[in-house]
C-alpha positions in Angstrom: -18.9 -12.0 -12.3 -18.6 -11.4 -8.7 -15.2 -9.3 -7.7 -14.8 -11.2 -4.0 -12.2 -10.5 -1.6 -11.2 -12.5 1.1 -10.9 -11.0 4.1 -8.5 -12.9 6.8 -8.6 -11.7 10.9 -4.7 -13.0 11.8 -5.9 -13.0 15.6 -8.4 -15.4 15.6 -8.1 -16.8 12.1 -11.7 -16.3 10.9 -12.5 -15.2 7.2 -15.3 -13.9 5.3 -15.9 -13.2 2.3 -17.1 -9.2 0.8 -18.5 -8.6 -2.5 -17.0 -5.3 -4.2 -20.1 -3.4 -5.2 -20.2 -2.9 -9.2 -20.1 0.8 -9.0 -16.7 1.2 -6.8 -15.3 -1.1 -9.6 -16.2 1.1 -12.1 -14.7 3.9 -10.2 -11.3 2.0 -9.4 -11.3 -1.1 -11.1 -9.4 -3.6 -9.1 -5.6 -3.7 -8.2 -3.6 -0.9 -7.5 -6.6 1.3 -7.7 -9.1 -0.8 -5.7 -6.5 -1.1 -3.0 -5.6 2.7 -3.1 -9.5 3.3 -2.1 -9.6 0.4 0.2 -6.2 1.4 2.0 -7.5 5.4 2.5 -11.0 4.4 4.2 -9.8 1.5 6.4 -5.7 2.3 7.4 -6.3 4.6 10.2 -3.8 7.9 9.9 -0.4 7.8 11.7 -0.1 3.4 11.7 2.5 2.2 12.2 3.4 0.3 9.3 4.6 -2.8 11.3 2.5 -2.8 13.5 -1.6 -4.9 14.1 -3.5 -1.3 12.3 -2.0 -1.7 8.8 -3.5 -3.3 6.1 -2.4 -5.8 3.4 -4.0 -5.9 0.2 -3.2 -8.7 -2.5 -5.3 -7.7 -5.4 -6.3 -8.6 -9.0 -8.0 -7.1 -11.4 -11.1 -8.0 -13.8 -8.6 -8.7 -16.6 -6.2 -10.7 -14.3 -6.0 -14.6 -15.7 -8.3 -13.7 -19.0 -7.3 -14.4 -22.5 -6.1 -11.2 -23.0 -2.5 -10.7 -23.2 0.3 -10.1 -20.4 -2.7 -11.1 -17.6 -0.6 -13.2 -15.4 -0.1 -10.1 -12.8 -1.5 -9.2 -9.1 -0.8 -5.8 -6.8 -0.4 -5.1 -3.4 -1.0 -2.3 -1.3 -0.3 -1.0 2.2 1.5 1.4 4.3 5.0 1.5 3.5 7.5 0.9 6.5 10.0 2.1 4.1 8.4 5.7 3.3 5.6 6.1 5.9 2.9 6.8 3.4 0.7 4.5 0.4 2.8 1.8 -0.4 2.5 -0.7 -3.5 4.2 -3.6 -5.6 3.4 -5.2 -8.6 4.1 -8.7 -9.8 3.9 -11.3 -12.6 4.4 -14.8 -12.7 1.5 -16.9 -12.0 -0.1 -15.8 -8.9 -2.5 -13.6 -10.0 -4.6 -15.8 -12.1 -4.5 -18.9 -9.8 -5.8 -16.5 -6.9 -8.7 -16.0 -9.4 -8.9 -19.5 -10.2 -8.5 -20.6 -6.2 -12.2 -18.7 -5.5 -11.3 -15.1 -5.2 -10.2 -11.9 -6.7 -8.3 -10.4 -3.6 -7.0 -11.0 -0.1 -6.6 -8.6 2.4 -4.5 -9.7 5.7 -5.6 -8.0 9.2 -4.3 -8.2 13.1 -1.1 -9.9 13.8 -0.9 -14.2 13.9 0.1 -15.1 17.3 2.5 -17.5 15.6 4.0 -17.7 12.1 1.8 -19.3 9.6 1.4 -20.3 6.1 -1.8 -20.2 4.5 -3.6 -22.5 1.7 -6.0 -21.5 -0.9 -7.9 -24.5 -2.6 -10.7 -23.9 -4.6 -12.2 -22.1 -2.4 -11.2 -23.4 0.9 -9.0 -21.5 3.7 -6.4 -23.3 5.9 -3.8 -22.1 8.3 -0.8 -24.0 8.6 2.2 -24.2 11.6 5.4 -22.4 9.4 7.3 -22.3 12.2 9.6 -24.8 10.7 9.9 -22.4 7.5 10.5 -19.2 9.9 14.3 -18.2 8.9 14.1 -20.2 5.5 14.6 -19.1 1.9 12.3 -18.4 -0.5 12.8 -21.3 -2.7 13.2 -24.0 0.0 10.0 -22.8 1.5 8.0 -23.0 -2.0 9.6 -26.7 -2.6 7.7 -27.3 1.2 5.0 -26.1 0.5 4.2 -27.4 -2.6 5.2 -30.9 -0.9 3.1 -30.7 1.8 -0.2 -29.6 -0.9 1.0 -32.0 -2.8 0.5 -29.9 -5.8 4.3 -30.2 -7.1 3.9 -29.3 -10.8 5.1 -25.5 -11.2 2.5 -24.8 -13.8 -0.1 -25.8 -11.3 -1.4 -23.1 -8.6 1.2 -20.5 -6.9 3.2 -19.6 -4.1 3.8 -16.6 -2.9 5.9 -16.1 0.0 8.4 -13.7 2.3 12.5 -14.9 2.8 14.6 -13.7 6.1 14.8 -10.0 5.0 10.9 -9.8 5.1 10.9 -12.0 8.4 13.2 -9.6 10.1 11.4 -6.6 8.9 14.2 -5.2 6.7 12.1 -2.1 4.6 13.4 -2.9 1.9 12.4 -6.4 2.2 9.9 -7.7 -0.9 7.4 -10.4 -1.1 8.3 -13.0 -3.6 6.1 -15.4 -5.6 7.0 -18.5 -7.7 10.3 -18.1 -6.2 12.3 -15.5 -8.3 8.7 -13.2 -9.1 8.8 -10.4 -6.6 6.3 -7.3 -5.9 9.8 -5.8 -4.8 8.9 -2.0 -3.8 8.3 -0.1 -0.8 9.2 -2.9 2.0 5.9 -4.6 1.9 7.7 -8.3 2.5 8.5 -6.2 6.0 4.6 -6.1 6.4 3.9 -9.4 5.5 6.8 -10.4 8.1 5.3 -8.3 11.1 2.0 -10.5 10.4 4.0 -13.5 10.6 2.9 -15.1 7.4 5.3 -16.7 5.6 3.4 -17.8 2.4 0.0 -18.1 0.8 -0.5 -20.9 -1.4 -3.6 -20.6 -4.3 -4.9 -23.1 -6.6 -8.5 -24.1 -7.7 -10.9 -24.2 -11.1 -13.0 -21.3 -11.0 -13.7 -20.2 -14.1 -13.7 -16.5 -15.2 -17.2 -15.3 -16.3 -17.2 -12.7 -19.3 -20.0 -10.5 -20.1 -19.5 -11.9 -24.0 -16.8 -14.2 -24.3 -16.8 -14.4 -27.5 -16.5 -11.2 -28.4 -13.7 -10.8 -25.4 -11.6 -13.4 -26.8 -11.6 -12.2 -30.4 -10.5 -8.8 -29.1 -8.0 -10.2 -27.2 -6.4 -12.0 -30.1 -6.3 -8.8 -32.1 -4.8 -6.9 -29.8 -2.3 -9.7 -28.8 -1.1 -9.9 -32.5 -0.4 -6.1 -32.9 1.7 -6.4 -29.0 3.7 -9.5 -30.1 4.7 -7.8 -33.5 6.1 -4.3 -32.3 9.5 -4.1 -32.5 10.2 -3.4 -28.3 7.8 -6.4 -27.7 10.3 -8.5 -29.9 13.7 -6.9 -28.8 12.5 -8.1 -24.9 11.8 -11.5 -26.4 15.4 -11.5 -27.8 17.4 -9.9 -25.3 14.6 -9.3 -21.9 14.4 -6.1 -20.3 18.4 -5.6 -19.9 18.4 -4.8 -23.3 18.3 -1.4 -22.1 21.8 -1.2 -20.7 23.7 0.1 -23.7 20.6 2.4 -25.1 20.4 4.2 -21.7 24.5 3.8 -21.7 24.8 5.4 -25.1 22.4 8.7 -23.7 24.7 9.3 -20.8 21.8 8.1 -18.1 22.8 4.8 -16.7 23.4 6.3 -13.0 27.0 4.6 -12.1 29.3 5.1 -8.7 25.9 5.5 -7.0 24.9 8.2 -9.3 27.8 10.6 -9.6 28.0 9.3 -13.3 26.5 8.8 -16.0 28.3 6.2 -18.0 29.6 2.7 -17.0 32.5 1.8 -18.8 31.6 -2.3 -18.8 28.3 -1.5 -20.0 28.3 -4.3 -22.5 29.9 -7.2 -20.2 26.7 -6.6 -18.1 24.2 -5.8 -20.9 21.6 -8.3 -22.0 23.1 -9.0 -25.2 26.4 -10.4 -23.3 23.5 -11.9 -21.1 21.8 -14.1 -24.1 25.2 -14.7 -25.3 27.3 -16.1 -22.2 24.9 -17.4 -20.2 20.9 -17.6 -21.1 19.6 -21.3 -20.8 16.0 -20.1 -22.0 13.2 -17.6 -22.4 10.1 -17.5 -19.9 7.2 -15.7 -19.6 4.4 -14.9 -16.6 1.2 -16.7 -16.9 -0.5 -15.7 -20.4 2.0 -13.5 -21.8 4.0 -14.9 -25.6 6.8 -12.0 -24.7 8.7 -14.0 -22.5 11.0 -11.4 -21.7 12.4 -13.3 -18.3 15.5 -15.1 -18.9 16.8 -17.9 -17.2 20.3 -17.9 -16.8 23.3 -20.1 -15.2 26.7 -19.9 -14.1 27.7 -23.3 -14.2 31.3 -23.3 -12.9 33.5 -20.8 -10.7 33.4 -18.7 -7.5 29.9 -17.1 -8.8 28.6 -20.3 -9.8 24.4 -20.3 -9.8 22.5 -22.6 -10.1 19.5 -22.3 -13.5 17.2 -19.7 -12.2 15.3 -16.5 -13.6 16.8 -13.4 -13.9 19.0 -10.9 -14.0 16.4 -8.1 -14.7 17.9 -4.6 -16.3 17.1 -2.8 -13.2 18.8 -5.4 -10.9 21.7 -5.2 -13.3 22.1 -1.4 -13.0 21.4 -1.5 -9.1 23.7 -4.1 -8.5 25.9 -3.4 -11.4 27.0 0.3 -12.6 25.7 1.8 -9.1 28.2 -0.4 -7.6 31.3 -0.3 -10.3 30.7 -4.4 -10.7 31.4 -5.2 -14.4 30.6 -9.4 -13.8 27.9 -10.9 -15.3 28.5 -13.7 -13.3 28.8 -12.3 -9.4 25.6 -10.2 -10.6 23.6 -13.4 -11.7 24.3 -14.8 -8.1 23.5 -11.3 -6.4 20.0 -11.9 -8.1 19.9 -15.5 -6.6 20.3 -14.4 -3.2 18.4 -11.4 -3.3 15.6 -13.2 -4.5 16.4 -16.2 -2.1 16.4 -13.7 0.7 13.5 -11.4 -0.4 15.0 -8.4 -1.1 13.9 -5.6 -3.2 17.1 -5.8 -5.8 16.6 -2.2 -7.0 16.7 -0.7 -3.2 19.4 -3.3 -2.0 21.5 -1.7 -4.8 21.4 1.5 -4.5 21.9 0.6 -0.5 25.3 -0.7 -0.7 26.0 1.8 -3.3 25.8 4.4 -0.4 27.4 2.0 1.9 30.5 1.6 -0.8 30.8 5.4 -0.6 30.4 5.8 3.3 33.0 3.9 3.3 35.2 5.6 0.8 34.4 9.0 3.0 35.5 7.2 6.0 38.9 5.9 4.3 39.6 9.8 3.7 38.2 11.4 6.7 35.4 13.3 5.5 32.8 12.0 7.6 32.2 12.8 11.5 35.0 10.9 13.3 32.4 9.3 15.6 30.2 8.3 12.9 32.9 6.4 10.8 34.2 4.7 13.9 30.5 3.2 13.9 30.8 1.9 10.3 34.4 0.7 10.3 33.6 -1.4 13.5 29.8 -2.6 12.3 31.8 -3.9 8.7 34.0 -6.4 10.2 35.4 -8.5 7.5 33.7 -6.9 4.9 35.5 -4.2 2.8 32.8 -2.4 0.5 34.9 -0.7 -1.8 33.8 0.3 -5.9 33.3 -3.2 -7.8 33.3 -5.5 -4.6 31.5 -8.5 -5.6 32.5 -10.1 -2.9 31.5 -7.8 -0.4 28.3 -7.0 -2.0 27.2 -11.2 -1.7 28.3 -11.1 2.2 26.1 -8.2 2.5 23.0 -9.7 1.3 22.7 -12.0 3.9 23.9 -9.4 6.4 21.0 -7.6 5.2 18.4 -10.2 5.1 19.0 -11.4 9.1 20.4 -7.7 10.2 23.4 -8.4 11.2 26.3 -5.7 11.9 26.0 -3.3 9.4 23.1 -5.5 7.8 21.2 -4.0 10.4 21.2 -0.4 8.9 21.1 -1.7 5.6 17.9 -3.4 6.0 16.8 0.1 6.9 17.4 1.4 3.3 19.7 4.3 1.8 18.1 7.0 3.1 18.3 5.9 6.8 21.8 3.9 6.1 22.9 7.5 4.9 21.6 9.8 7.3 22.9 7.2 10.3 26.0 7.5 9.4 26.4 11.6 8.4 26.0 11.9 4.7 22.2 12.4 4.1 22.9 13.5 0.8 24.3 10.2 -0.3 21.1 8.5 -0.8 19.2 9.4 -4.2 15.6 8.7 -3.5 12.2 10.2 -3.4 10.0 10.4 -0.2 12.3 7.3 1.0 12.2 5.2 -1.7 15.5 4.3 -4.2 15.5 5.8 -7.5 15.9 3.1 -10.3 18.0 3.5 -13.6 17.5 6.5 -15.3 19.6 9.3 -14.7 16.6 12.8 -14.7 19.8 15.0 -15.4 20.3 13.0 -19.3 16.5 12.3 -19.8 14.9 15.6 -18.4 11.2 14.4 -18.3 12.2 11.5 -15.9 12.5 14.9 -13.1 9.1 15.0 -13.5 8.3 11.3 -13.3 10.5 10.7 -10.5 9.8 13.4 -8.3 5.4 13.7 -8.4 5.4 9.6 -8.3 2.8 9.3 -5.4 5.0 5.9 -3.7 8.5 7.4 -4.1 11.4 7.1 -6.7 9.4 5.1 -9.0 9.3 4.5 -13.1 6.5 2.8 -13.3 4.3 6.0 -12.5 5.3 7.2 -15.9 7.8 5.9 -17.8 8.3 9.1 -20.0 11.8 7.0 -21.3 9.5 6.3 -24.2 9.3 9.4 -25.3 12.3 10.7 -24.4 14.4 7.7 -26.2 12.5 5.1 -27.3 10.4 7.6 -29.1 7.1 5.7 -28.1 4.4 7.8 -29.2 6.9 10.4 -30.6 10.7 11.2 -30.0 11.6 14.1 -28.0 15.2 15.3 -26.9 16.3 14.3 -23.6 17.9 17.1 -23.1 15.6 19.5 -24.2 13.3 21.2 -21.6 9.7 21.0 -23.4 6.3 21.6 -21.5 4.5 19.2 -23.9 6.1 16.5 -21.6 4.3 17.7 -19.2 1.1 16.5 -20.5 2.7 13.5 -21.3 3.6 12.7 -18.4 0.6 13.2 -16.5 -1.3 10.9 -19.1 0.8 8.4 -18.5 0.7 8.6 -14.6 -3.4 8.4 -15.4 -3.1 5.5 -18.0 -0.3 3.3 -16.0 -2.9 3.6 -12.7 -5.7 1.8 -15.4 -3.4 -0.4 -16.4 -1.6 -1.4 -12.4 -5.5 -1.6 -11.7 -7.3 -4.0 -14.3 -3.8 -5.3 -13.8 -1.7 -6.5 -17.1 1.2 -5.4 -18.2 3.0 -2.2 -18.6 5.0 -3.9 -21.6 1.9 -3.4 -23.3 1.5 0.0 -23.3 4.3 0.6 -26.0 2.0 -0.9 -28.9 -1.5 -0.6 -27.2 -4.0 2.5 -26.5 -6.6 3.1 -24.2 -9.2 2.0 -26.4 -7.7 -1.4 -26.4 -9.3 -1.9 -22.4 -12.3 0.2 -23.2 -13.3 -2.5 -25.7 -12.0 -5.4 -23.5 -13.6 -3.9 -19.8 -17.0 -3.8 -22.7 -17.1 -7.5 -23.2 -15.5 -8.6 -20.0 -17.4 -6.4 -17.7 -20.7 -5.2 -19.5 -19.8 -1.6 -19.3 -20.9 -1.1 -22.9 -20.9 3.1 -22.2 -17.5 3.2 -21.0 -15.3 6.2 -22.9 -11.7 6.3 -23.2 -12.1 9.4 -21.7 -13.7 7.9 -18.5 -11.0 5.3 -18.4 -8.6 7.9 -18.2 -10.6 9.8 -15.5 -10.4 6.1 -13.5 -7.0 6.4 -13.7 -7.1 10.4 -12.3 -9.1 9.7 -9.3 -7.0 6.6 -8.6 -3.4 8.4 -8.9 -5.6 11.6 -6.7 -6.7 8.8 -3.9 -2.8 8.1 -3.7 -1.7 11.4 -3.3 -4.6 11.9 -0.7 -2.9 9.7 1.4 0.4 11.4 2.0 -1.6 14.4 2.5 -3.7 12.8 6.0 -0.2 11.5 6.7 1.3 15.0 6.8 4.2 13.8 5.0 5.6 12.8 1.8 3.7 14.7 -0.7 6.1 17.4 -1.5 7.1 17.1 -4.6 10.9 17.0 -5.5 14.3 15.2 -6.2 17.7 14.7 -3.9 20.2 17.3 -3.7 22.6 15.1 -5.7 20.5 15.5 -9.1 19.6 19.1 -8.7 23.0 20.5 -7.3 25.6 18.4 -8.9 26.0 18.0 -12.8 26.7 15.1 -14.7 30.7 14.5 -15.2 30.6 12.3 -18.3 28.2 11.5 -21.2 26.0 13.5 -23.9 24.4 15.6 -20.4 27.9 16.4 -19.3 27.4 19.3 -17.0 23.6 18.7 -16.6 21.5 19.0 -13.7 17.7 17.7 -13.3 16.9 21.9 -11.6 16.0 23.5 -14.6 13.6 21.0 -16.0 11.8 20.4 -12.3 11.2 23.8 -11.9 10.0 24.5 -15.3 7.7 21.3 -15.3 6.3 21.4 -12.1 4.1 24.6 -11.8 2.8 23.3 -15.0 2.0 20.2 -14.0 0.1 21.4 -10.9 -1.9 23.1 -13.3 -3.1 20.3 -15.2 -3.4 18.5 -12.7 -5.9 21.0 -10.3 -3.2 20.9 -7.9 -1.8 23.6 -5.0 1.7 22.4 -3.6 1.8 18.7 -4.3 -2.2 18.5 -2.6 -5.4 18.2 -4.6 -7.7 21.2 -4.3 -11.7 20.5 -2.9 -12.8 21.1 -6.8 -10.5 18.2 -8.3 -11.5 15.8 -6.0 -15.1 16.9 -6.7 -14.7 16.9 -10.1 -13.5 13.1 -9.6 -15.9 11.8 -7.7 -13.8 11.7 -4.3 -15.9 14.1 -2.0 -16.2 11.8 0.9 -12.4 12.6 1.1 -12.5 16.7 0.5 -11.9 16.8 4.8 -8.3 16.1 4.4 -7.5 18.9 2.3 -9.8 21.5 3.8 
């Protein structure tokens, strides 16, 4: 089958249509990897982020919207207006395999529209539409419209995905959302989408996926579904969805609270998703394809937090939100979710945000920040008092945020600029710009590693080495215990994960599945009957290299290491009480620049040979 992308000119409106040749798949798949490549050769270096030069890239993958289990995923990928170098989020819900189904396997946005727009996807068939109307709207009022004015009303039919206030306003932080609480949340994209002035892309059609032996694909696919569905993770986020973290991470002293000068939350459990399934989950949902269902769809039905039934809360919105913030309520953080999502904000970001702002604004109650800079914040707060456990405040703020008003303004900028604005620099935890989600690196020691050579910023989705470290997926190590085998770990997973964001499916998968799994599928859904595990995992190399290729022509954000906060200051509480992240980073790191062919965060001329990537060799000479 044909990988197409639709290419779209904003300026004058014109498409065309570009077929991927079958060899750069086989080098970088689709998604996250197809973009990477795609993003390096056409971005020119130093764009501005927001402005006409960058690139937006809305990507499948050739197992996106197949039988196969956890399918119903897409990726994006452009320059980050939040970190200045390769940005990329990754989504579920149903998008992905209606894109498919609408005609094509990617869209890539280019130029500026003179006016907002809104574009439609029908089998084929590209339209522009006036969104002006929409301009300044929610998310889910603007997916009710748009599905109205389709007429395609049904939620199980075809896909929105779309941009809220934040992304309109170009908050970098903002996130693009799709089927109204889905969001590819990191790295400010929604921003990007915003300076393009397109609100939403609607997809829906009845292409039909051609395998290379279908038969053989789908009984592979059922095999490998059955042994996913019955490992024991796979059935605890069924029962309890992915905040069924909160107490394990909790219990191991890592759950970052008081914007990460703890390690423990003492209300742990009233925001955990056992309390979750208990007090307030109406049902169980899943993306497009997937029998998990590890989404839950919750409601507060009465009271000043009342919400109405929608999906979430999410364990890393819960943290963010929750512990980073001192709020204990299940409730106030179910309607921070809402709005977030509502708005388009990335949750994970927007928490760790007002987690900074909540202790600017402590250090401005004692005097300990420069007398003209807490001036500033006390005047751009007006009614809003962001003290430790402010629901309250923290609701107010999101829609400060999303339409940048008063001190919304600099939190649409993110922690790291919120921080250094206002005189504390060192009160935003984040790498190369980006927020740091839930795991405390100074309780689970391998996490230093993840965090700080993730090629997009603070990131666990680059390697989640979590599952080694506590969930003992493939085999249990000590947190605490400074090992160089998690080295190798690590940078396996980093290789594996870029497959995996690249065919794209799942990462929920990886905790029962191999790599030999997508050898045999990529077989019988591509015809790549030669393919190795060992060249999958060498797919995955020169894809997580590309990345790192482009911070290095941007001259910025590829040296590799975490905030002053996690490598100065030890933990105060928990099992790593009196624990910093230094001693495993510095241990880890020349290693890993070993294995990896590495000098100083920058591949060397050989490694990219060795991978294939010598048209690229000039940027590190």
């Amino acid at each position: 089958m044909d990988f197409l992308l639709l290419r779209i000119n904003l300026w004058n409106q014109k498409t065309r249509v570009e077929k991927i040749p079958e060899k750069t798949l086989r080098k970088f798949l689709g998604g996250r990897g197809l973009g990477a490549y795609l993003a390096l050769k056409e971005i020119p270096p130093g764009a501005d982020p927001l402005g006409p030069e960058n690139r937006l890239y809305i990507l499948t993958g050739p197992l996106t919207g197949t039988a196969a289990i956890e399918t119903g995923r897409y990726h994006v990928v452009g320059k980050s207006p939040l970190t200045g170098i390769l940005g990329d989020a990754n989504s579920g819900g149903q998008f992905g395999p209606w894109l498919r189904f609408a005609g094509y396997d990617g869209i890539v946005l280019e130029g500026v529209s003179e006016e907002p727009v809104w574009i439609s996807i029908i089998d084929g068939e590209v339209k522009f539409h006036d969104a002006r109307e929409l301009w300044g709207k929610g998310v889910i009022f603007t997916e009710k419209v748009i599905r109205e004015k389709v007429g395609i009303t049904s939620s199980s039919l075809g896909s929105v995905l779309s941009i809220g206030p934040a992304g309109e306003n170009l908050s970098k932080i903002a996130a693009i959302m799709n089927d109204m609480y889905r969001a590819a949340g990191r790295t400010g994209l929604g921003a990007v989408l915003g300076s393009k002035k397109v609100k939403a892309i609607f997809v829906y059609g009845r292409r039909r996926i051609e395998l290379y032996d279908k038969a053989k694909f789908n009984e592979k696919a059922k095999e490998y579904a059955k042994k996913i569905l019955e490992h024991p993770i796979s059935q605890s986020l069924h029962k309890y969805g992915t905040a069924v973290l909160v107490n394990i991470i909790n219990e191991h002293g890592a759950f970052p609270t008081k914007n990460w000068t703890r390690g423990t939350f003492e209300k742990a459990y009233e925001i955990s998703g056992e309390y979750l399934a208990e007090k307030y989950l109406k049902a169980r949902k899943g993306c497009w394809g997937c029998s998990i269902r590890c989404s839950r769809v919750a409601e507060v039905k009465s009271g000043p937090y009342r919400t109405p039934v929608s999906e979430g809360p999410e364990y890393e919105t819960i943290w963010a939100n929750g512990a980073n913030t001192m709020i204990g309520s299940m409730e106030a953080l179910i309607k921070i979710n809402y709005l977030l999502n509502d708005m388009g904000l990335d949750t994970i970001s927007f928490g760790n945000t007002a987690a900074v702002l909540m202790e600017l604004y402590e250090k401005a109650q004692k005097g300990e920040l420069p007398e003209d800079k807490a001036k500033k914040l006390l005047s751009l707060l007006e009614d809003i008092e962001p003290t430790w456990g402010n629901a309250d405040a923290v609701i107010h703020l999101v829609w400060r945020a999303a339409h940048r008003d008063g001190i919304g303004y600099y939190v649409a900028e993110g922690a790291a600029r919120l921080a250094e604005e206002f005189g504390c620099p060192d009160c935003a935890v984040h790498v190369r710009g980006l927020e740091l989600p839930a795991y405390d690196p100074r309780a689970i020691n391998s996490m230093a590693l993840s965090y700080a050579t993730s090629n997009r910023g603070g990131c666990h989705l680059r390697a989640y080495s979590v599952s080694f470290d506590v969930l003992g997926v493939p085999n249990k190590f000590d947190p605490l215990q400074v090992d160089i085998e998690k080295v190798k770990l690590v940078k396996f997973q980093q290789d594996y994960f870029s497959v995996i964001d690249s065919l794209v499916v799942c990462k929920f998968n990886t905790f029962a599945d191999a790599p030999e799994m997508y050898v045999d599928l990529l077989k019988y859904a591509m015809g790549w009957e030669d393919l190795t595990v060992d060249e999958l995992l060498t797919i995955g190399e020169r894809i997580y290299n590309t990345e790192r290729l482009f911070a290095v022509r941007e001259g910025t954000g590829y040296k590799d290491t975490l905030p002053k906060r996690l490598l100065e200051e030890p933990l105060p509480d928990g099992p790593a009480k009196g624990k910093t992240a230094k001693e495993a980073l510095e241990k880890y790191l020349p290693e890993y620049y070993k294995i990896r062919g590495w000098e100083d965060g920058k591949p060397t001329p050989e490694t990219l040979k060795r991978l294939g990537l010598e048209e690229f060799i000039y940027i590190v000479s």
